[in-house]
C-alpha positions in Angstrom: 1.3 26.1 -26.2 1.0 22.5 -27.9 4.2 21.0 -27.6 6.2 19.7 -30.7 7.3 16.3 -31.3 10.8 17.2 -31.1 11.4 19.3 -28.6 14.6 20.7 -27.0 14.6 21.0 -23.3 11.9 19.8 -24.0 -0.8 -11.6 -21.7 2.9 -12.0 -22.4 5.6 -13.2 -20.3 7.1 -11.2 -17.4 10.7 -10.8 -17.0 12.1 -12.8 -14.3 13.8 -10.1 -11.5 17.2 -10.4 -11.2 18.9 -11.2 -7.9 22.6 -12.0 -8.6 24.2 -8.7 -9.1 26.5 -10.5 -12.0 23.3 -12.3 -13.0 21.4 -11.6 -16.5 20.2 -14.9 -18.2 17.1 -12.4 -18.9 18.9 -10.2 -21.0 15.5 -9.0 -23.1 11.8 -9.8 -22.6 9.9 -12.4 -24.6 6.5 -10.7 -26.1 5.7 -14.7 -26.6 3.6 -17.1 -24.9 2.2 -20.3 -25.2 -1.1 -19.5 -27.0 1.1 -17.8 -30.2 0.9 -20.0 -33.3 4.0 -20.8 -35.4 3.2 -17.3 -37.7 3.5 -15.0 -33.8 6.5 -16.7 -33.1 7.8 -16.0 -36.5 7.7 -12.4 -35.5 8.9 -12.1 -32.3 11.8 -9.7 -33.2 11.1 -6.2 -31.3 13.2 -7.4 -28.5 16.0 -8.9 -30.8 16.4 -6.8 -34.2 18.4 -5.6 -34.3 20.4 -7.6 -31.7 19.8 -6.1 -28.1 22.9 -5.2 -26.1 24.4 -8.5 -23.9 26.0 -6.1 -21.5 22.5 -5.0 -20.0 19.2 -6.7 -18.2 16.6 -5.5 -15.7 16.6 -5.8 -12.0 14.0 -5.6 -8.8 12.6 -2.4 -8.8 11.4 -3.5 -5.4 15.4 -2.1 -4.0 14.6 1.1 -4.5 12.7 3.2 -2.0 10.3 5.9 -3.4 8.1 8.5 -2.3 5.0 7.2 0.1 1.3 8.6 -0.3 1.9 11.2 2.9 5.6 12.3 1.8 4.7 16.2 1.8 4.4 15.4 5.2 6.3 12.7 6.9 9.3 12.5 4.3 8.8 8.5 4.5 9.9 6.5 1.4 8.6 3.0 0.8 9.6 0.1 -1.5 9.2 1.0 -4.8 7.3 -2.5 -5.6 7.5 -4.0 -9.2 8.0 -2.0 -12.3 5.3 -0.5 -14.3 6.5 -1.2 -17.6 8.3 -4.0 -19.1 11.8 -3.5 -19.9 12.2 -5.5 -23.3 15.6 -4.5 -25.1 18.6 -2.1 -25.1 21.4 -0.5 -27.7 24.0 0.6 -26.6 25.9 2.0 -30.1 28.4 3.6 -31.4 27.6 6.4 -34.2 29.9 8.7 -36.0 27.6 11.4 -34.9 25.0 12.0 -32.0 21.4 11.0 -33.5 19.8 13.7 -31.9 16.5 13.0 -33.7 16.0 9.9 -31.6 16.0 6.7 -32.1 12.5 5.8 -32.0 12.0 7.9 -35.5 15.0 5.8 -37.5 13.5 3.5 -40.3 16.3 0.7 -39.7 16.2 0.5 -35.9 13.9 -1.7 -33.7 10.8 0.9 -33.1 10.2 1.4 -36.7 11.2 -1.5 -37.7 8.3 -3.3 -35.3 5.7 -0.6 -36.8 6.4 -1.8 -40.1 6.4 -5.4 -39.1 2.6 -4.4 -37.3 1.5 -3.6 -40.3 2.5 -5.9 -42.2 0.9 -8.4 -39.6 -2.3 -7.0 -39.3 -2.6 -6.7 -43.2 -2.5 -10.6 -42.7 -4.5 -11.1 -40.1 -2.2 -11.7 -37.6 -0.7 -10.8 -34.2 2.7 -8.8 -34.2 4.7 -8.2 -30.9 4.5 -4.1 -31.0 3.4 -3.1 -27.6 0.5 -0.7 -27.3 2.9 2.0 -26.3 6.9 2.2 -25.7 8.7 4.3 -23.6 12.7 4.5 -24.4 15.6 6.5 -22.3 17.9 7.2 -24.8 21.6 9.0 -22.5 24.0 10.7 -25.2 27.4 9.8 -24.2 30.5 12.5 -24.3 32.9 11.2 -26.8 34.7 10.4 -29.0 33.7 8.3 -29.7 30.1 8.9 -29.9 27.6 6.4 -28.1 24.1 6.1 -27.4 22.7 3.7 -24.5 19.2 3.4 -25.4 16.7 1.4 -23.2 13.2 -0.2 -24.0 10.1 -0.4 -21.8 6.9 -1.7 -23.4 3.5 -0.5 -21.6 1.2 -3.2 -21.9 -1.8 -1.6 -20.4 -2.8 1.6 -21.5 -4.8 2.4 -18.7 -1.5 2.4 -16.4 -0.5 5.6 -18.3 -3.3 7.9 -19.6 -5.3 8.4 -16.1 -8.3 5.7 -16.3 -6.8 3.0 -13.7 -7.9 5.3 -10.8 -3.7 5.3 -9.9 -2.0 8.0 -8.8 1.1 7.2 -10.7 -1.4 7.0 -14.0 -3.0 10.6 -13.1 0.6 11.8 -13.1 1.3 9.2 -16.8 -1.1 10.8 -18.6 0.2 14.8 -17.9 3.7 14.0 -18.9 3.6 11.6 -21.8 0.2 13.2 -23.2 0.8 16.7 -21.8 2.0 19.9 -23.5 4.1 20.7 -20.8 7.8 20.0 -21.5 8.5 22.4 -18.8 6.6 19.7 -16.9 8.2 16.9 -17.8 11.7 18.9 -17.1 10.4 18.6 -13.5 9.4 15.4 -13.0 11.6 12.7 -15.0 14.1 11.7 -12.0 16.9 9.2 -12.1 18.2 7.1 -9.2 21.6 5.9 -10.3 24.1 3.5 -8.0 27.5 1.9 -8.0 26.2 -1.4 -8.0 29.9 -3.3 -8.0 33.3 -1.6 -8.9 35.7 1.2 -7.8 35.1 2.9 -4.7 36.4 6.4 -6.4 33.5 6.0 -8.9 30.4 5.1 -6.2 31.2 8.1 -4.5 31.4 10.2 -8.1 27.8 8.9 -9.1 26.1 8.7 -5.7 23.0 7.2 -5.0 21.1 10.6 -4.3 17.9 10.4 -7.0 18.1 13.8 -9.2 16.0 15.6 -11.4 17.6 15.1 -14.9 16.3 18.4 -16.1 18.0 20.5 -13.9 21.3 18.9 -14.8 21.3 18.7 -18.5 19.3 19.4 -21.6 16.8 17.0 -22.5 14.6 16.4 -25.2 11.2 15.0 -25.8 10.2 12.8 -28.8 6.7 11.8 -28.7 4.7 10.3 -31.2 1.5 7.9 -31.6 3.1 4.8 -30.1 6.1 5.9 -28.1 7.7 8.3 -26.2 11.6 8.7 -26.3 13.1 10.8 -23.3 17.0 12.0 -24.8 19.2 13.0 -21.4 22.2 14.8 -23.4 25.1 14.3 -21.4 27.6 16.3 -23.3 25.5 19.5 -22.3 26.7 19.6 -18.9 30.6 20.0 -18.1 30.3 18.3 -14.6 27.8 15.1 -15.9 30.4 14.9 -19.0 33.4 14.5 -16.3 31.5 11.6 -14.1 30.4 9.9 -17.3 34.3 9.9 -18.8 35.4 8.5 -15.2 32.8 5.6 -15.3 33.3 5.0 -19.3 37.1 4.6 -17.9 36.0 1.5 -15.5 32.9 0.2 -17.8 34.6 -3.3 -17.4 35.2 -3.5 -14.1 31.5 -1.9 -12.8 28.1 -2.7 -12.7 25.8 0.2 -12.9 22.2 -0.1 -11.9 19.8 3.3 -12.9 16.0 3.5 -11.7 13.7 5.9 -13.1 10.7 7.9 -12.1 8.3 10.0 -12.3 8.6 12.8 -9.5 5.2 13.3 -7.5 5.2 16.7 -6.4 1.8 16.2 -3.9 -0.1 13.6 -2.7 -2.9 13.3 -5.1 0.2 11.8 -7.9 1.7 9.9 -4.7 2.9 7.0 -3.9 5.9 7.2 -6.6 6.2 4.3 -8.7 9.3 2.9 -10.7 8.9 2.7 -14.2 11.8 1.1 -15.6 15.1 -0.4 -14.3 18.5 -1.2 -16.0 21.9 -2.9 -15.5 25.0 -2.4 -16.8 26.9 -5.6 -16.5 30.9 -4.7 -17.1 30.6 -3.3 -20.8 33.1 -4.0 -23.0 33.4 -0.7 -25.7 35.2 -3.4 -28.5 31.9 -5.4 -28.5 29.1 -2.4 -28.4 27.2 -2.4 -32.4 28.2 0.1 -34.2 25.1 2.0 -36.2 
């Protein structure tokens, strides 16, 4: 069955790695670069319109260790290596009510916002900064009150996503962004949180064990043309809604550091890869934008 767009359960500048744990002068990607006339640099906005969150950057994917090529049958993990997608903004936002809809689809938020601004660009003649295709996490928070941490990861090569690199981690792309399978992508969207500074009580609540986010709470998927928004509802699972209130408690005093990935189940969508990183750098709930 074709899945719907909304379903429950259901060369630019690289970002410089970040190696001081309290570090973050990178806070959002540039989709700049010297060749852009004065008209490109006009609209470099995706990354900054609205503003992206100062509390979060990217890190080295390279820290984590991932699935190798024979894990069926050696159970060896490797390093993880460089991220596959850009990570280029993040909102973290406090709404009167859960947008459950996703963000991607609203008309004043940065998605949309960059369509229009394509368009509008083309129509011209000229270049805009909308990647080819964007990938966002978007974690419902328990309240109240309500947040949303949304986070951004342009894909700047098709090819790296819908199966014609000759990758394995493109094969396995292409079935669960283009696929009809939500049961699928229930399977294989993983998370690999850690503690990364703060409260010894809290590391050992989070863990650094990598989990299957579809077996712990409800997620949608909402896919269109250009993007594809993965929403992990927190609020829909009693035990996640407990560890979430205890690290909201300490936001100030932690830095949180998530990984995630797509699970390969057998060797022919093996090695894993990481596709996007983020850090949480002591967030302050007074200072979060307000939607």
């Amino acid at each position: 069955m074709e899945s719907p767009k909304v379903s429950p359960k259901s060369s630019l500048n690289e970002l410089k790695d970040l190696d001081d744990i309290d570090g973050g002068s990178d806070r959002t990607a540039s989709f700049s670069n010297s060749t852009f006339n004065a008209a490109d640099e006009q609209d470099n906005t995706i990354a900054t319109e609205p503003p992206s969150c100062e509390f979060c950057c990217t890190f080295d994917a390279n820290s984590y260790r991932v699935r190798g090529k024979n894990y069926k049958r050696d159970k060896k993990k490797i390093e993880a290596g460089p991220s596959l997608f850009r990570y280029f903004a993040a909102d973290i936002v406090e709404v009167d009510k859960h947008v459950r809809g996703g963000f991607c689809n609203l008309p004043n938020e940065r998605v949309q916002l960059a369509l229009k601004r394509e368009k509008e660009m083309h129509s011209k003649g000229l270049r805009s900064d909308m990647p080819p295709y964007i990938v966002a996490v978007n974690i419902i928070m328990p309240g109240p009150p309500c947040y949303h941490m949304v986070f951004y990861y342009a894909v700047d090569d098709m090819s790296m996503i819908d199966g014609t690199d000759g990758t394995p981690s493109s094969k396995l792309a292409n079935k669960f962004f283009f696929g009809d399978s939500d049961e699928f992508r229930e399977e294989t969207f993983k998370l690999i949180p850690r503690i990364a500074k703060g409260n010894r009580i809290v590391k050992k609540a989070v863990g650094t064990t990598p989990v299957i986010i579809g077996k712990k709470i409800t997620n949608t998927y909402i896919r269109g043309n250009r993007f594809c928004e993965i929403i992990c509802d927190v609020t829909s699972s009693s035990v996640a809604n407990k560890v979430c209130c205890l690290v909201n408690s300490y936001a100030k005093t932690l830095v949180v550091e998530m990984g995630y990935v797509l699970e390969g189940a057998d060797s022919t969508v093996l090695p894993e890869r990481v596709f996007g990183c983020i850090r949480l750098n002591h967030i302050d709930i007074t200072k979060l934008r307000r939607l």
